[in-house]
N, C-alpha and C positions, 0 to 999 in steps of 0.2 A: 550573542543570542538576541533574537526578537520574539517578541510575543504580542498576540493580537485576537481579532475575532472577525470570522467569516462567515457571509451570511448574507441575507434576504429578506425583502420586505414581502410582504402579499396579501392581499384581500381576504379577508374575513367575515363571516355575520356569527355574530354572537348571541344567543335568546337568553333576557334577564329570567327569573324566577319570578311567577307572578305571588306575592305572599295573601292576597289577598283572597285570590282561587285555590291557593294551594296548587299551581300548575304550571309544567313548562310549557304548554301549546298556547295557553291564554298569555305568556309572557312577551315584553316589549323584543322585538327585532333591535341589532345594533351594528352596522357596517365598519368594520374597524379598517385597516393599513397600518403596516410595520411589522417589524421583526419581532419575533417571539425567541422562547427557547425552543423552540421547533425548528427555526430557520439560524439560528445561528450557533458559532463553534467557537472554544479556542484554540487556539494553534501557538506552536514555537517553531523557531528556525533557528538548526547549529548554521551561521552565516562564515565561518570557518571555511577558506578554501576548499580546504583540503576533505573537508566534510559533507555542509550540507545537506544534513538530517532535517526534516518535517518531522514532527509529530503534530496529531490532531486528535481532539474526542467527534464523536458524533451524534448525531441526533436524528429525531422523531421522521426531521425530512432535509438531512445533511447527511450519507451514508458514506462510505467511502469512495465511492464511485463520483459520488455530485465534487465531495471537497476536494479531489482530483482537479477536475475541471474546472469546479470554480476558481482554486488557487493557479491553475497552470494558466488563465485568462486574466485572474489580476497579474502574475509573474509577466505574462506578453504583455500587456498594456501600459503596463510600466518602464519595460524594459524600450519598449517602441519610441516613449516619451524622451526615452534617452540617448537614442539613435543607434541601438546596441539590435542585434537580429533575436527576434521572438525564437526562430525555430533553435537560438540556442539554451535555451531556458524551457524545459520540460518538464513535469512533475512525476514520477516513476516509482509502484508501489512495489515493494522490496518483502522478499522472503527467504530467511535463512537457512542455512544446509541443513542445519539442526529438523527443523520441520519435515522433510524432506523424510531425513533418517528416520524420525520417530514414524511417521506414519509408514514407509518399507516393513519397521518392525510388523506394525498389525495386517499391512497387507503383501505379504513375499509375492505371492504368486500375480506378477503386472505378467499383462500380453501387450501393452500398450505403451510404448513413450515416444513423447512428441515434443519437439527441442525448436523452439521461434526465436530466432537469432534476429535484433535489433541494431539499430549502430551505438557506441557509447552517449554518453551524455554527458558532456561534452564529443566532438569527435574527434576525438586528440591521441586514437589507440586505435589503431586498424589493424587485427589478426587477420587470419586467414580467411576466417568467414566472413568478414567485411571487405575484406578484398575481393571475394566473389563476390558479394553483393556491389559492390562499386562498381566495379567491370560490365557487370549487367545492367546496373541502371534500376538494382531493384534496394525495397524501402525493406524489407523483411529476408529473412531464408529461413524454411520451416524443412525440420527432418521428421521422417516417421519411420518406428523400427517399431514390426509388428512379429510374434511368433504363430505359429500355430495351434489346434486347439487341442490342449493337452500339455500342452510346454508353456515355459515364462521363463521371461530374459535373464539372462547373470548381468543381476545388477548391483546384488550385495557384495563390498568390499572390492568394485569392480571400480581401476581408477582409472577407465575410459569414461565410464559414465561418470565419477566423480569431475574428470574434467569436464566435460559437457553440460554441468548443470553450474559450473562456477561461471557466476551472473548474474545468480535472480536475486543475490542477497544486495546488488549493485541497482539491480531495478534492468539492465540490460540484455536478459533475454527471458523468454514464458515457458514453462515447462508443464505438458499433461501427463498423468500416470494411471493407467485402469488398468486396473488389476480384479480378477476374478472373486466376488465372496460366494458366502454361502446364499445369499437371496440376488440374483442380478448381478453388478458390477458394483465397484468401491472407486468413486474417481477423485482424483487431485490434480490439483490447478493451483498457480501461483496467485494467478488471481484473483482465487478466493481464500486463499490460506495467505494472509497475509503478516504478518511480523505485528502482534496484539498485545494491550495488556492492560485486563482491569486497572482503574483507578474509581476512588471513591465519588460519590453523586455529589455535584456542586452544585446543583439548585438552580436559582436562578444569579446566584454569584460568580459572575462572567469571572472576575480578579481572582478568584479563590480558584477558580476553574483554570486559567492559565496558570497559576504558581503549579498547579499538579502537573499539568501538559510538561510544561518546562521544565520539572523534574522529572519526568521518565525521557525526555529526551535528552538530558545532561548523562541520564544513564546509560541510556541506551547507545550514546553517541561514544560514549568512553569504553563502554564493553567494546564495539567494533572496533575501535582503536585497538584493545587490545589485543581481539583475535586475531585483528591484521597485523601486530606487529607483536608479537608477543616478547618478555623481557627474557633476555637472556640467565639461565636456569645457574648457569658457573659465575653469575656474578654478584649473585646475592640479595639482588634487587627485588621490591616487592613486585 
């Protein structure tokens, strides 16, 4: 495992308190530069093969999206230093089938799914769908199965679509779902439902703020393990 912090420096003006006006307009100006808790995060890495979990917390102006990119640009830059290819080192945010299911439960009635097939990460597993895409010369394949209005898909307990969405919990392909509510539409997206989980406020204690990182990633790395291999039930094992 590795642990670290990511992040950014940037320009600031900060106005002291004037205490002798009792005012902040009347207070000194102050240009500062550097990282604050705003700009920076900690993060852990399962660096395990076979693994290769991120987890990261976020901040005021680190969202998911930026430590995406920040980290997948220190991962190239690194990797480039090493003479190893960037485009094989990606960053990919992952959401489990569980999520999936739960939100089906509140919203049965989808008219909408949309399935964006990616290539792995690594490329070391070419199914069918990446076969077409290779063949073509193309970087994505996007399906859309739409019904009419009045009807919604058989998607519950349906293991075509169960096959079709095993992926996102890899990070390797996107999936949209809208489904009809009672005000508008109800939509899901991989990515924005992404695989979350409270941990307690570390302050400005970056060290106390990785040990947490780094423990929801020992967990969360070991749960997947188990869902992907689960122990044999006749054997007595825990």
């Amino acid at each position: 495992f590795l642990s670290g912090i990511l992040g950014f420096s940037e320009a600031d003006r900060l106005r002291h308190f004037d205490a002798a006006t009792f005012s902040w307009l009347k207070g000194r100006e102050v240009e500062t530069a550097g990282a604050s808790t705003r700009t920076m995060v900690p993060f852990a890495v399962d660096l395990r093969e076979d693994r290769r979990w991120v987890a990261f917390a976020t901040a005021y102006k680190i969202r998911t999206a930026a430590f995406k990119e920040g980290f997948q640009a220190t991962l190239q830059g690194a990797v480039a230093r090493h003479g190893l290819f960037p485009s094989e080192w990606q960053v990919d945010l992952v959401t489990s089938v569980a999520r999936v299911s739960e939100w089906l439960l509140e919203h049965p009635d989808v008219s909408t799914f949309i399935r964006v097939v990616r290539y792995h990460n690594p490329t070391d597993n070419i199914d069918a769908d990446r076969a077409d895409m290779r063949q073509l010369g193309a970087d994505r394949k996007e399906e859309k199965y739409v019904v009419d209005r009045g009807r919604h898909l058989n998607l519950e307990g349906n293991s075509e679509f169960e096959r079709k969405i095993q992926g996102i919990q890899t990070g390797d392909l996107d999936i949209t779902l809208i489904a009809r509510a009672t005000v508008g539409h109800a939509h899901f997206s991989t990515r924005d439902h992404i695989d979350r989980i409270s941990i307690e406020d570390y302050g400005e204690d970056f060290e106390y703020g990785m040990e947490l990182v780094l423990q929801v990633l020992r967990d969360y790395s070991e749960s997947r393990a188990t869902s992907q291999n689960p122990p044999d039930r006749n054997s007595g094992t825990p």
